[in-house]
N, C-alpha and C positions, 0 to 999 in steps of 0.2 A: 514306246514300250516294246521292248524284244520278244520274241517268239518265244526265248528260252525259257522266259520268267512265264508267259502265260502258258506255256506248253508244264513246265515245273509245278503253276499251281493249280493246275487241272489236274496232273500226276495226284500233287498231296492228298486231294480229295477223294483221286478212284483209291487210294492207299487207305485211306481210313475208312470207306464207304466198304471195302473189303476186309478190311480188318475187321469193321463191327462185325458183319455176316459169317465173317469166320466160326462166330459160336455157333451159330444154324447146320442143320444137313444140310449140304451142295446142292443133293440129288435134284428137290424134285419145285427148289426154291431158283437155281441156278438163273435158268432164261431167265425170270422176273428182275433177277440183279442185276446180270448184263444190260436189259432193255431200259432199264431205269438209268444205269451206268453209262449207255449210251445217249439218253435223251438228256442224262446233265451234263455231259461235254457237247454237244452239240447246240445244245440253247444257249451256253456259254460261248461258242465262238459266234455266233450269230450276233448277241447282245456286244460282245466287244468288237465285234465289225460295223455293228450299224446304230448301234445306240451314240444318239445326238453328242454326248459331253465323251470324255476320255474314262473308259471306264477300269480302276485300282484292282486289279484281279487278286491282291492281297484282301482289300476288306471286301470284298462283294463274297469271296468265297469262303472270307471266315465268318461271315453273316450269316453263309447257308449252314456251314458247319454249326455253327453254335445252336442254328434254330436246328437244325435238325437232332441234335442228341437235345436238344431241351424237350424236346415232345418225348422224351424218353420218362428221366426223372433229375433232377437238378443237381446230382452228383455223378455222373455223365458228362464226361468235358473235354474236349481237346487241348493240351497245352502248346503253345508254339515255342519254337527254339529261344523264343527274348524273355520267355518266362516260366523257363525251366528251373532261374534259380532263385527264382519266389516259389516256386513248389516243392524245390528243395530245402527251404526253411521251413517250413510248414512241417514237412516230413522226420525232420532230421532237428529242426530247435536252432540248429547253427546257420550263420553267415558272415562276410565279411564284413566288415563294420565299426562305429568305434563305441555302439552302445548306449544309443540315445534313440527316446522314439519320438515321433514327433504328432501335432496334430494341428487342423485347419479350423482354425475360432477366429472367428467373423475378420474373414479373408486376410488371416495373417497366420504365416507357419510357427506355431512354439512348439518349444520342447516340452512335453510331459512326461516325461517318466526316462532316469536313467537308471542304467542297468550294473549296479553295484559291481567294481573290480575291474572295468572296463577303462578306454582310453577317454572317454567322455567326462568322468569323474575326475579321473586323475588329472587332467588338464583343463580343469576347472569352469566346465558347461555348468548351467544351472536350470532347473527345472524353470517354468515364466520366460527364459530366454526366445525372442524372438526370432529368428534368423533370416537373414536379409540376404549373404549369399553363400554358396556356397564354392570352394576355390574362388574365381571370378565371375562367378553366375549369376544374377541378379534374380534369387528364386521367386521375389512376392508377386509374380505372376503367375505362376506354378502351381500344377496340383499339389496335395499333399504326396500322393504316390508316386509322383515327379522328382519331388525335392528327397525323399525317400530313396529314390533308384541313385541319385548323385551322392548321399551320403554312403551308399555302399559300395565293395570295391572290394578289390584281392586285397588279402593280409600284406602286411609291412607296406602299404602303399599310404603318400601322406594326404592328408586333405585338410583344408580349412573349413574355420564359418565363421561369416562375420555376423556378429549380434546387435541384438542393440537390449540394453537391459534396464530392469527397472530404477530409477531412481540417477543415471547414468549420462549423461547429456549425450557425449560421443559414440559410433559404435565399435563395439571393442571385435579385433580377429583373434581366434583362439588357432593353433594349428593341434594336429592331431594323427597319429598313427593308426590305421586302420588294424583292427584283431580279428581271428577267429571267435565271435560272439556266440559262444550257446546260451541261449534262453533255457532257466530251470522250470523243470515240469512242476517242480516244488517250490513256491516262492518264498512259502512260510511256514513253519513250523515250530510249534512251541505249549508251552504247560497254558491252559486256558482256568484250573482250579487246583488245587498242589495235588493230588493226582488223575487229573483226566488231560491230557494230550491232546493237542489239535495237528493234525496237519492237513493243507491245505494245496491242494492236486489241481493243475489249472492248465497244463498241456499235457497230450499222450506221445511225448516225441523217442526218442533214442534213449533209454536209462528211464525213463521214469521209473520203473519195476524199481532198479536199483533207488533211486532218489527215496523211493516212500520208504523201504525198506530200512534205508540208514536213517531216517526221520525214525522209523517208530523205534529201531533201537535206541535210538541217543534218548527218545522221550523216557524208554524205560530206566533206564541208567536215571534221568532226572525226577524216576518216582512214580511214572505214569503207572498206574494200574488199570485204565482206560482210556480209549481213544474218539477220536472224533476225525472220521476220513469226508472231506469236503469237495464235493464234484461238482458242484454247483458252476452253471456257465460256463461249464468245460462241453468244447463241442465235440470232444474225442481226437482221435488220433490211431496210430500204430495196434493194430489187433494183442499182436503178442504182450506187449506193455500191459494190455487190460489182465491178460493171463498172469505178469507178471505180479503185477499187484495185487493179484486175487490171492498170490500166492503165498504171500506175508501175515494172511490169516487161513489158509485151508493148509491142509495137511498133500504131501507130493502124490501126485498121481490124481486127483481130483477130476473130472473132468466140467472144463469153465463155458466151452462156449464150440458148438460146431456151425458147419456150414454149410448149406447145400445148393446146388444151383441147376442150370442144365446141364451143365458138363459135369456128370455124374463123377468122372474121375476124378475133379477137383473136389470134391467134397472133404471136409475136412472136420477132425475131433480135436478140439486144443484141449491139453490137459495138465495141470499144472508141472512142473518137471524140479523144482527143488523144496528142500525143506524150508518149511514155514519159519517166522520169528514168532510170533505167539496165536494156539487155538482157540484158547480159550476166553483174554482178556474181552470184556464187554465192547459192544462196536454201534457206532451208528456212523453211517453212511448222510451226509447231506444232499438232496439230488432238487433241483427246481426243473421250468420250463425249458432252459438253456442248457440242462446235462443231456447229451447227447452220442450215441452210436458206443465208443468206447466205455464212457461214464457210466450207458445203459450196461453194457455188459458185468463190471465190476460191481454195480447197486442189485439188478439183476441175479448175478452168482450167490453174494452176498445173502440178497431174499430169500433165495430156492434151496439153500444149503440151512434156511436160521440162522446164519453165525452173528447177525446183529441186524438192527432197528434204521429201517431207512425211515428218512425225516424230512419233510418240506413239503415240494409241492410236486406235479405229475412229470413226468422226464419230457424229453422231445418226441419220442417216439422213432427214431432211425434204426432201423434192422436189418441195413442193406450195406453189402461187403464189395469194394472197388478194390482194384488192382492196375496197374500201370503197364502197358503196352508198348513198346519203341516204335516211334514212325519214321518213315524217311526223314531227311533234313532234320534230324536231330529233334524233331518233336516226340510227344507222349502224347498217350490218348489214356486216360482213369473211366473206366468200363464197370457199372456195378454187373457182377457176374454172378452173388449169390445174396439169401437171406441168412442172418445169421440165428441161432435158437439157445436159451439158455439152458442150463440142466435139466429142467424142469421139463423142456420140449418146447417152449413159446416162445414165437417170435414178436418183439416190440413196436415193431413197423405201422405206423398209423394213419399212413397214406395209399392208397391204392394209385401208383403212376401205372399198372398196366391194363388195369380198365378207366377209360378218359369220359368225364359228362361230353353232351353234344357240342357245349361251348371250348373243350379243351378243357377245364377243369379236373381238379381230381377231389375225390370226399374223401372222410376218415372215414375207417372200417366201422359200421355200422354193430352196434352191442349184440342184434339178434346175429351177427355172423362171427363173437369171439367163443374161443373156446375156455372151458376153465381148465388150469393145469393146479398140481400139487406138491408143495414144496416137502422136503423132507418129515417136516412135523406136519405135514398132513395138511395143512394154512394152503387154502384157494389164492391162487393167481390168475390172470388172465393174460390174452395175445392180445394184438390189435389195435394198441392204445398208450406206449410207452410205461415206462414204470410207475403203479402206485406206489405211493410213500406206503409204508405201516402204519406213520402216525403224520396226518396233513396238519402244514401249518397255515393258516390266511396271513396271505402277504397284502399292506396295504401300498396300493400302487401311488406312485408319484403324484402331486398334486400339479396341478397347471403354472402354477407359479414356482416353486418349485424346480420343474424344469424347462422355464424359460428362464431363469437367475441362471443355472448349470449350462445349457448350451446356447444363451449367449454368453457366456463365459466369465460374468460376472463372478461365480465362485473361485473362479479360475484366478481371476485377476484381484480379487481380494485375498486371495491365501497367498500369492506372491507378495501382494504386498505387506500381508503380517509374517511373511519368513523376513524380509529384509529390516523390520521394525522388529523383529523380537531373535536374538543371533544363534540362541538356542531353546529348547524344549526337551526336557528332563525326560518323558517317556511318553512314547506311542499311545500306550495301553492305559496311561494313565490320565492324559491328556481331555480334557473339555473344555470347550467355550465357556469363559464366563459370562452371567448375564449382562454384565459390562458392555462385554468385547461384540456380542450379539448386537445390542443397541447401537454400538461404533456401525457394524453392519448392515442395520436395517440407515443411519446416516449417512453414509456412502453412497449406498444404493439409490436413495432417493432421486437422483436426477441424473438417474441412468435409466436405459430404455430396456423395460422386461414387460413389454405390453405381452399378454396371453389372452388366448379364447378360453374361456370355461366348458363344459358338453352341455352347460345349463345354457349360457350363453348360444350355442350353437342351437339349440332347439330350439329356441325365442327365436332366434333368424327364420328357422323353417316353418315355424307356427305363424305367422309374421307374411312370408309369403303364401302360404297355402290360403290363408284368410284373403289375401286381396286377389289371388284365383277363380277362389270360390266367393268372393264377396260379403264376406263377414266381418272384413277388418273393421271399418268402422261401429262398428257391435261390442268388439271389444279391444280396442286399440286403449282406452283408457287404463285397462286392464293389463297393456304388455307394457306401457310404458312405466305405469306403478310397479310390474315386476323389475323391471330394468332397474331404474332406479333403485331399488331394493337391492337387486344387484350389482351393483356399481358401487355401492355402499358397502356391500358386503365385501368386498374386493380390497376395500380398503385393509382390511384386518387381517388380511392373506399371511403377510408376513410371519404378523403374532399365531394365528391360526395354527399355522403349518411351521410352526418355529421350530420343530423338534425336528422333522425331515429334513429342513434345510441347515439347523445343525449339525449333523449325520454328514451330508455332501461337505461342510466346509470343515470338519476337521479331520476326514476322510483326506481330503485336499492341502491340508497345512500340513498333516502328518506326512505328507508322501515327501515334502520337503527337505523333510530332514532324515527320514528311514526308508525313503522312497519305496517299491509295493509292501513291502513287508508292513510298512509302519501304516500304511492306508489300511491293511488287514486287520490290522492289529487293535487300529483304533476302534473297529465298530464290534468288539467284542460285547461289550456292555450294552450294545442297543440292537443287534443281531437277535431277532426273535429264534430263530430254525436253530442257533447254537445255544440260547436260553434254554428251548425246548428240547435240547439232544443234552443238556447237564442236567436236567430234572430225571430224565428217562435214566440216564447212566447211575445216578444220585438214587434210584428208586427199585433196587434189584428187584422186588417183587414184582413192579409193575414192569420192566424190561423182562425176566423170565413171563410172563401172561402173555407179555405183545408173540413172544418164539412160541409161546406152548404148542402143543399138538391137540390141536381142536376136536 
């Protein structure tokens, strides 16, 4: 191992360990940096001189680096140069590629989901496709993020895969032209009742602002006199974007969302900067446990101003504003540097990362320390705890069987098999299972392997050993075994049980087939509780004017 390279990645680290500090005063923190600066290059040359094995001064010091910003808060990160350009997909929606995603079901790479207009489509990939290599590469040893990194690639560059497909004896190679892939922030968008509009937000990348905006025009043209803006599972993105979009229903000049941090001069007031498409028309906002940072900001604005009815369940809570740094060797360091606060004055942040329990730990901000803030029409909010909906709706969470059918992939692999037995499907939105094709389902399935724990099941285990601890099992071991059994029994019924959820996943799954995201959107219109309950709200102007009133 050269001098260069361990001399280089000691450099990297007093680079970022300096960079962090740079937000600090110099003054009177200074010596404590240096002496620290100096005891990690010096315990560093000592372990790579005398420590037993050969020791990788690449991963031992991005070991430290990552612990060390994780004790921060877990958006704090260093990127190294091989992975700059997955952070600039993330950032920006685009990369090179031919428009296929893929995903790792029980140790085999398929395709799931292609990306409509792309080379992947066009040169005839198929969602269920397996793929075996990629150019000459034998991927089924491969991570997913592996086999991932080799389908991407600079534009006009060509690449293969060879598959192996459902129903197909041979494996078939498809070749293919690598594109500039943007991902839309908007996947779907369309009339959900002949006048209420969906559109459906699921990245904050480059354009989103535009994307919504030309969704809610076109809904208007198609009649829309209400909308329905869907953040749900969006984990955010791009600050400005959230401005932008707020902008499509406030009026220019609004002010959406500031910033403050320690570097007082960074502080910042974003406000919206063009005219609106409409102020008026009625709005609900979708937000769950998964809308976060950016999401929070737009449902957030939304709330503080009344312009319409946020709906679902409590946001994530992220209030915390990162910004990208250049490091030597072509790396990046994402630094959160501020909190961000909605009109109203509240911040959504529901973590405390800068006071840590004894164990490293961090809790949610405690109720006796949130403040109430006040929206336009007078309607209490709070800080410290992510977004309240206006109107919650109870989500019922997945059943145990249920999702052990989905990720071991058995949904997966029965929707492939009714796209190749059925050559088309007349519409998304229209589309159900029949009781039929269910029964076909629950037949398949049968002697295929979806064993699952139940939490009922799990608790009989620890009931089970605490008794033979404490010596009561034989007391009532008769008693866990008649549960069991009972249970066992009941298991049997799971299917029928939970038929209606596991309908939901499989033509969530068939639909993606043939309209791929859009058409998976599209399908769960009709059983979508939060979008039930945001056309009753929209459908009920009396009770949508009471949810804004001024209290």
């Amino acid at each position: 191992m050269s001098k260069l390279i361990k001399g280089s990645a000691v450099a990297a680290v007093l680079t970022i360990a300096i960079t962090l500090f740079s937000f600090t005063s110099p003054g009177e923190r200074y010596f404590e940096i240096a002496k620290n600066l100096d005891i990690f290059a010096t315990l560093f040359k000592e372990v790579n001189a005398l420590y037993v094995d050969e020791v990788n001064p690449n991963t031992v010091i991005r070991k430290g680096i990552d612990s060390m910003l994780a004790s921060l808060d877990p958006y704090t990160n260093y990127i190294p140069e091989d992975d700059i350009e997955d952070f600039r997909t993330q950032s920006t929606g685009q990369y090179g590629g031919i428009g296929a995603l893929t995903s790792k079901i029980e140790d085999k790479i398929r395709i799931v989901m292609i990306i409509e207009g792309y080379s992947a489509e066009k040169n005839g990939l198929k969602i269920g496709d397996e793929v075996l290599k990629i150019d000459d590469i034998d991927v089924t040893k491969l991570s997913r993020q592996e086999t991932a990194d080799l389908m991407k690639g600079q534009a006009n560059t060509p690449v293969s895969l060879t598959v192996k497909r459902h129903n197909v004896s041979e494996p078939i190679k498809l070749n293919f032209i690598r594109e500039k892939v943007k991902i839309n922030n908007v996947p779907f968008f369309g009339m959900v009742t002949d006048d209420i509009g969906y559109v459906k937000l699921s990245e904050f990348t480059v354009d989103a602002g535009k994307e919504v905006r030309q969704a809610v025009i076109k809904l208007k043209s198609e009649g829309a006199k209400k909308v329905i803006l869907d953040v749900r599972g969006n984990p955010g993105g791009l600050l400005m974007e959230a401005v932008n979009i707020t902008n499509v229903f406030l009026p220019k000049g609004k002010e959406v969302v500031s910033t403050k941090g320690k570097v007082t001069e960074h502080n910042q007031v974003y406000k919206t900067l063009n005219q609106p498409v409409d102020i008026n028309m009625p709005l609900v906002v979708l937000i769950n446990s998964g809308s976060a940072s950016a999401s929070e900001i737009v449902a957030g604005t939304i709330q503080d101003y009344d312009r319409g009815v946020i709906v679902g369940q409590k946001s994530f809570g992220k209030g915390l504003v990162q910004i990208t740094r250049p490091l030597t060797y072509n790396a990046q360091l994402k630094v959160t540097t501020a909190k961000y606060y909605t009109p109203s004055g509240r911040c959504i942040q529901a973590l405390d990362y800068s006071h840590r329990n004894e164990d490293g730990s961090v809790g949610k901000v405690p109720d006796s320390l949130k403040s109430e803030f006040k929206t336009m029409n007078d309607r209490s909010v709070f800080d410290g705890g992510g977004i309240n909906p206006d109107l919650s709706v109870e989500k019922e969470s997945m059943s145990p069987v249920a999702y052990a059918l989905y990720s071991k992939g058995h949904i997966f692999d029965f929707s492939t098999q009714y796209f190749y037995n059925h050559p088309k499907l007349s519409s998304a939105k229209k589309f159900s299972l029949s009781d039929e094709e269910y029964e076909s389902f629950k037949n398949w399935v049968a002697d295929k392997d979806y064993s699952y724990k139940t939490r009922v099941e799990s608790t009989l285990e620890s009931l089970r050993e605490s008794a033979l601890k404490e010596n009561y099992y034989e007391d009532i071991k008769s008693n866990i075994k008649q549960l069991e059994q009972t249970l066992a029994e009941s298991k049997k019924n799971d299917l029928n049980d939970f038929k209606k959820q596991i309908k939901v996943l499989l033509e969530e799954d068939i639909t993606s087939r043939y309209y791929f995201e859009r058409g998976a959107i599209e399908s769960s219109f009709d059983v979508d509780e939060d979008i039930s309950s945001a056309i009753d709200i929209l459908n009920d102007q009396s009770r949508y004017n009471s949810i804004l009133a001024k209290k």
